[in-house]
C-alpha positions, 0 to 999 in steps of 0.5 A, spaced: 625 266 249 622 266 241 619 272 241 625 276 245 630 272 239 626 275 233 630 282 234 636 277 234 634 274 228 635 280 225 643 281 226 649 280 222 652 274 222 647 271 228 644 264 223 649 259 228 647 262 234 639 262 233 641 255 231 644 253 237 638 257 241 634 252 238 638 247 241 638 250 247 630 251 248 629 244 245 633 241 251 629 247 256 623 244 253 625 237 254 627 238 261 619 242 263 615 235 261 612 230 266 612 225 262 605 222 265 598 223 262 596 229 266 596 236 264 601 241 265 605 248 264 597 250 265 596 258 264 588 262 262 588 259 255 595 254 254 597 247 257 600 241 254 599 234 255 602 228 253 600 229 246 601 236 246 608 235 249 611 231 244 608 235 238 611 241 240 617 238 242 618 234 234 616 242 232 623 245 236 627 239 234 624 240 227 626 247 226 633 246 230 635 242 224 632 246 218 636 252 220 642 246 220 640 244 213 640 250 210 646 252 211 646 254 203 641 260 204 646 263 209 653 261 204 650 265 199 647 270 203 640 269 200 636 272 205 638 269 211 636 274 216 629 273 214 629 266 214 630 265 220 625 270 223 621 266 219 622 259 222 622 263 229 615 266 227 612 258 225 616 255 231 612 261 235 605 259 231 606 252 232 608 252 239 601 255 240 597 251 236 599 245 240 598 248 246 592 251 246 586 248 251 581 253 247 578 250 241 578 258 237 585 259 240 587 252 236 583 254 229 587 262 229 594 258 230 593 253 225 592 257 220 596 263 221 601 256 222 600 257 214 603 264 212 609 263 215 610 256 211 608 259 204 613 265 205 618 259 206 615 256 199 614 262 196 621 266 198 627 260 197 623 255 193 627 252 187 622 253 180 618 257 178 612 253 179 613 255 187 607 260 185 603 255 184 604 250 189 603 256 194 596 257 191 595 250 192 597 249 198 593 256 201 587 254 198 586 247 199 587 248 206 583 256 206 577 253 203 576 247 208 578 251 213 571 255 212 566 250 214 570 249 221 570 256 223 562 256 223 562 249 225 565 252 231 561 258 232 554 253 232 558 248 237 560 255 242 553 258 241 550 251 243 555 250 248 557 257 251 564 253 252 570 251 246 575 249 252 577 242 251 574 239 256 568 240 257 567 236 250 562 231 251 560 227 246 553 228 249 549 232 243 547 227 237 551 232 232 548 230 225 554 228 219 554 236 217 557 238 222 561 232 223 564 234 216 564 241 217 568 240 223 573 235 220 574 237 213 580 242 214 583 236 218 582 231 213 585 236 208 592 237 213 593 230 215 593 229 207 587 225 206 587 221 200 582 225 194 585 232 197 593 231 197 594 234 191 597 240 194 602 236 198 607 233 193 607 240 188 609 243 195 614 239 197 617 239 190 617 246 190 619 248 197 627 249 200 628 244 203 627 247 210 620 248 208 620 240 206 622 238 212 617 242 216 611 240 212 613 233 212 616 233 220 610 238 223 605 241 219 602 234 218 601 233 224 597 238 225 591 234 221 593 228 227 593 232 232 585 236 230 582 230 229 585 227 236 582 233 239 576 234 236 573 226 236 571 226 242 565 230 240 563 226 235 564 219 238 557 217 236 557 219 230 564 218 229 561 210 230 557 211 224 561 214 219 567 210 221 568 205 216 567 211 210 574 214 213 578 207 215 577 204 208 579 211 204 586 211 209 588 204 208 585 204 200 588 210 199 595 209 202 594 202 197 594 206 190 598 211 194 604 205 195 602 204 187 604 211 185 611 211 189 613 205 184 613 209 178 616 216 181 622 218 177 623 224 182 627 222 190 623 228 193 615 226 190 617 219 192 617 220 199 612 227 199 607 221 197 610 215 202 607 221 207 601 220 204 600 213 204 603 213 213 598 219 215 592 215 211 594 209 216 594 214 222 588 216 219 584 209 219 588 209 226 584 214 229 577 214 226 576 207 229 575 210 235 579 206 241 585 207 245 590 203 240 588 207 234 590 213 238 596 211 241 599 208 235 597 214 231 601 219 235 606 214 236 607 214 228 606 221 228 612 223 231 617 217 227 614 220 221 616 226 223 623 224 224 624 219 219 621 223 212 624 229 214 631 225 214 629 223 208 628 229 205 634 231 208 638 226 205 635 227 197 637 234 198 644 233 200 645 229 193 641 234 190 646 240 192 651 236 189 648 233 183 643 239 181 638 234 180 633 229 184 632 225 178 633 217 180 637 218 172 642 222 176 641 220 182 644 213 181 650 209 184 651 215 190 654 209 193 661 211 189 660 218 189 658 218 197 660 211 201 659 214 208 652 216 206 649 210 203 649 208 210 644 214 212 639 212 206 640 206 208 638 206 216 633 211 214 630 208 209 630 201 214 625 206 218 621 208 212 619 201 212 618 200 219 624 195 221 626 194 227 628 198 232 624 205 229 619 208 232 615 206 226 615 199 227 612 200 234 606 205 231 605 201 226 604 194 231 599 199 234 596 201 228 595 193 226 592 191 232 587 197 233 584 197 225 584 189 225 580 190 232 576 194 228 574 189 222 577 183 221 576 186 213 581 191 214 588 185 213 587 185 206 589 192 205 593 193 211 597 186 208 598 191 202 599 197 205 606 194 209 608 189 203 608 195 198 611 200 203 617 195 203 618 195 196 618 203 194 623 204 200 626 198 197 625 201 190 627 208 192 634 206 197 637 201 191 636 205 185 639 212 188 645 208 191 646 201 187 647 202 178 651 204 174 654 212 175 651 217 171 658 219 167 656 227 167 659 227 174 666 224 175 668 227 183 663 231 188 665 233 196 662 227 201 658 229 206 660 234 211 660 234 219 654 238 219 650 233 214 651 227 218 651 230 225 644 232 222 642 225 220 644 223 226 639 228 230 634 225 225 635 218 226 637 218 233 631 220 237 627 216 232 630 209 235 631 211 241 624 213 242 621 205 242 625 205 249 620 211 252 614 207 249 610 207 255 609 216 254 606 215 247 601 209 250 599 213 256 598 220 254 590 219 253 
């Protein structure tokens, strides 16, 4: 359907219906799943499991709401055709890297995956900087990605075989090939150290691209790790502690760092650094909480940063700036949206009922399972993740109004109807738990 909607994209006035055909194939994708821990669709080289299943599914939600937030690309025709034969191929990529059985398949995917996107950065970001942060982001992710190619082709060598299911953890590897195995991964998710790229993309992209960079394409590091571990259980016992205490040290500072943003859309670039080193510490103590919570909370982040990136773009389109100096007392300018910020920052900070509270439960029992140590942190982690969401909701909506702005348009149908297809499914979700626990 995607590849036969490329020649689509290139019609005149064709932006809403390739949109509605997003919606059309999400739900068709929706109806194809079985819902329980076994494989299914399975061809020569693709299948889906449950993990693979909800990944794809967020990836087809995601880019049905990008083309319906970038409703400004196609008022002011900049380029509308090409943008969306750009979400079509990305769409195309990421489907095929989640559902790839084959260890090759799935580095070819992720990495193509990339060009799309910084076409994305490059072609509709804002400032002139989106140059640089493009290198950063190609770079970043290239120079890991080396070292797991080779590692890929020893592991084949050895092995004969890269499909997923033949991998046993029967081969001691040494903590070489363990890292050259994880880096490019590590580098996705963002790990705390090689998340530099993350913030300067997400500034500098459009808000399409913020969206599917936060919704989707870090999840990629989430989902490589949770295939690949089983490679490396040994090792992973040993080396472990080293990868845990950088998720939750590093989500830490991280929740610092956010107490002192000034720009909405840096702020939740990094609250995305500090949620993925959790799904990080979660998966590297190697037990069947961790990995359930991480995909649970995988997919609320998903939902919830893209909402939020949506959110800032939508004051961003009337106040030409995401400066909290600016953006101050929007609850006089736009009331009625003063209850989306505040329904998706309540999910940011993991209040019931989202879907972020019920990964974030998992996350707690498994990592204190781990060590008993990890509670310090983890008490730190979830305390100054409530206060930045805090910090970040009452500071854009409460205040005095900044005086340059007198009157500006509230929200449209199609801003709420998109807020709503972010917020929905991510409290709804918690009522479908058993998918998430059962998938492994």
């Amino acid at each position: 359907m995607m590849i036969f909607m490329i020649p689509l994209s290139m019609m005149n006035n064709s932006f809403w219906f390739i949109q509605f055909m997003f919606f059309i194939m999400s739900f068709m994708f929706l109806f194809m799943g079985s819902f329980n821990y076994m494989w299914m669709n399975i061809g020569f080289n693709f299948g889906s499991d449950m993990l693979s299943f909800s990944l794809i599914l967020l990836s087809f939600w995601i880019c049905s709401l990008m083309i319906l937030a970038s409703s400004t690309i196609y008022n002011k025709n900049n380029f509308s055709n090409l943008f969306v034969l750009f979400i079509l191929l990305l769409m195309l990529m990421l489907y095929c890297t989640f559902s790839s059985m084959n260890l090759f398949m799935f580095y070819i995917f992720f990495e193509s995956s990339l060009i799309p996107t910084l076409f994305l950065i490059m072609g509709w970001g804002y400032q002139p900087e989106r140059l640089q942060a493009g290198i950063y982001l190609l770079f970043y992710t290239l120079f890991m990605s080396l070292p797991m190619m080779i590692s890929i082709f020893f592991y084949y060598n050895n092995f004969n075989s890269l499909i997923y299911f033949f991998f046993l953890d029967f081969f001691n590897f040494n903590i070489y090939m363990f890292l050259s195995m994880i880096a490019a991964f590590l580098v996705k998710m963002p790990m705390f150290m090689v998340h530099l790229w993350l913030p300067k993309a997400h500034v500098e992209a459009p808000i399409s691209g913020s969206m599917i960079l936060a919704g989707v394409l870090l999840k990629l590091g989430g989902y490589g790790l949770l295939r690949v571990m089983s490679l490396f259980l040994s090792i992973g016992k040993t080396w472990s502690p080293l990868f845990v205490s950088i998720g939750l040290v590093g989500g830490f500072i991280i929740s610092l760092i956010c107490l002192r943003q000034t720009d909405l859309k840096i702020l939740i670039a990094y609250s995305s650094v500090a949620h993925m080193g959790m799904v990080l510490a979660g998966i590297m103590t190697l037990n069947y909480w961790g990995f359930s919570g991480s995909l649970m909370m995988m997919i609320a982040h998903g939902l919830c940063s893209s909402g939020l990136f949506c959110l800032a773009n939508i004051s961003y389109e009337r106040l030409n700036s995401r400066s909290m100096f600016m953006n101050k007392g929007l609850i006089n300018l736009m009331p009625s949206m003063s209850l989306w910020w505040f329904l998706l920052s309540s999910s940011n900070m993991a209040a019931p009922p989202s879907l972020n509270l019920m990964g974030e439960i998992s996350l707690l029992n498994s990592i204190i399972s781990w060590s008993w140590y990890t509670i310090l942190f983890l008490m730190l982690l979830s305390f100054f993740s409530a206060v930045y969401t805090l910090y970040f909701y009452s500071y854009s909506q409460h205040g005095k109004i900044y005086s340059g702005k007198f009157s500006s348009s509230s929200g449209f149908i199609r801003e709420y109807l998109l807020l709503f297809l972010h917020w929905v499914p991510l409290n709804l979700l918690v009522i479908k738990s058993e998918m998430f626990m059962l998938w492994i």
